[in-house]
C-alpha positions as CSV (number, residue, x, y, z in Angstrom):
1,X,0.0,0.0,0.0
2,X,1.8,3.4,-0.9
3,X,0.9,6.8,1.0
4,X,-1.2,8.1,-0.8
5,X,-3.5,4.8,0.1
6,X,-2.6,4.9,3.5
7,X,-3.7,8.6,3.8
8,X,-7.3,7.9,1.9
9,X,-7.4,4.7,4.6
10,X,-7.6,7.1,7.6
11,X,-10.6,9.8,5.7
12,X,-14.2,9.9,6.4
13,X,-16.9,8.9,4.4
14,X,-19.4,11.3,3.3
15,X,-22.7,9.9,4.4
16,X,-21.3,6.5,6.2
17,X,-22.4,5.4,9.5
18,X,-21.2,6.6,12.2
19,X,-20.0,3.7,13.8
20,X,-18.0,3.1,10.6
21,X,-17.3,6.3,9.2
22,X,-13.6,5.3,7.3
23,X,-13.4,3.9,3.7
24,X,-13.8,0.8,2.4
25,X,-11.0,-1.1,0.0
26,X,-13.1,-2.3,-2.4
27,X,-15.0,1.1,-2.8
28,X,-13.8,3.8,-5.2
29,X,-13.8,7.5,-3.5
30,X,-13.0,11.7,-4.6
31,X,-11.9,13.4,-1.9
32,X,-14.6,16.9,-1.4
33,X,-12.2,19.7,-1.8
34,X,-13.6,23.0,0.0
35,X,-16.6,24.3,1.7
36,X,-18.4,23.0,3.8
37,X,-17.6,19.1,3.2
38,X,-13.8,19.8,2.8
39,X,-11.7,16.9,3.2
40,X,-14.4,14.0,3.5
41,X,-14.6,11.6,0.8
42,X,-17.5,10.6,-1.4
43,X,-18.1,7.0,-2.2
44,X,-18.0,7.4,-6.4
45,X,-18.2,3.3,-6.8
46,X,-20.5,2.2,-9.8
47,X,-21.6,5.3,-10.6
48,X,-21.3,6.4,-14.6
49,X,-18.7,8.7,-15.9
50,X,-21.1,10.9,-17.1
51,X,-23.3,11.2,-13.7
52,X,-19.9,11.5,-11.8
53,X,-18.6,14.0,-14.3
54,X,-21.9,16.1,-14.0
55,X,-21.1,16.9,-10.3
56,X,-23.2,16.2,-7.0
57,X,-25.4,18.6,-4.6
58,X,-24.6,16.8,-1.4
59,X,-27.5,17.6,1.5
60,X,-25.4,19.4,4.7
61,X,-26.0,21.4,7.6
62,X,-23.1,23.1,7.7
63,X,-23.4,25.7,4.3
64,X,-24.9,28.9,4.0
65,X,-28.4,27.4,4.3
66,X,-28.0,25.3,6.9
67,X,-30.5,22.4,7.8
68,X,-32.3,21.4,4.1
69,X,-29.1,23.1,1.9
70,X,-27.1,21.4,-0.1
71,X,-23.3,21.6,-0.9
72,X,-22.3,21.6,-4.3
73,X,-19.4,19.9,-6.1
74,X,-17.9,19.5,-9.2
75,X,-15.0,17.1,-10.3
76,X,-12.1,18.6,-10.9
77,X,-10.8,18.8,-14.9
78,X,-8.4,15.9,-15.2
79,X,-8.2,14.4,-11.8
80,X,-11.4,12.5,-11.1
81,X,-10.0,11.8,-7.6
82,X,-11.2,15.3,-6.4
83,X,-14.7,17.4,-6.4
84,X,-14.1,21.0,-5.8
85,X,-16.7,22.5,-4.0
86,X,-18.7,25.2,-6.4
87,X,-21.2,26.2,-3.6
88,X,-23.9,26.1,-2.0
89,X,-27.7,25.9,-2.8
90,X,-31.2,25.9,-0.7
């Protein structure tokens, strides 16, 4: 396993439970870059390129609308690995 792995191993999981919040190694995950969700992962595993490469609104309490917004985040051009967060929305 090299760093980078061992670094990703040790992360939260956007939306896991909270008795086991880390990843998973047979899941696929971006790392959320910014706002609200910074440094979290989202689990990206099965999903389409063309839904993944479309961005997700991710529900959180913690952006500008707090309880009910959403966070939103687009992947970032040529490194599918990271979503950079574009803002928020009601």
């Amino acid at each position: 396993m090299d760093r980078y792995e061992e670094q990703l191993l040790r992360r939260r999981v956007y939306g896991a439970d909270h008795d086991h919040p880390g990843p998973r190694p047979d899941r696929c995950y971006a790392e959320l870059v910014g706002g609200p969700l910074d440094g979290l992962l989202l689990d990206i595993t099965g999903r389409p390129h063309e839904e993944v490469g479309t961005g997700v609104a991710l529900a959180t309490e913690l952006g500008r609308f707090g309880a009910g917004g959403r966070a939103m985040y687009d992947p970032r051009p040529g490194d599918p690995t990271r979503f950079d967060w574009a803002g928020d929305t009601p």
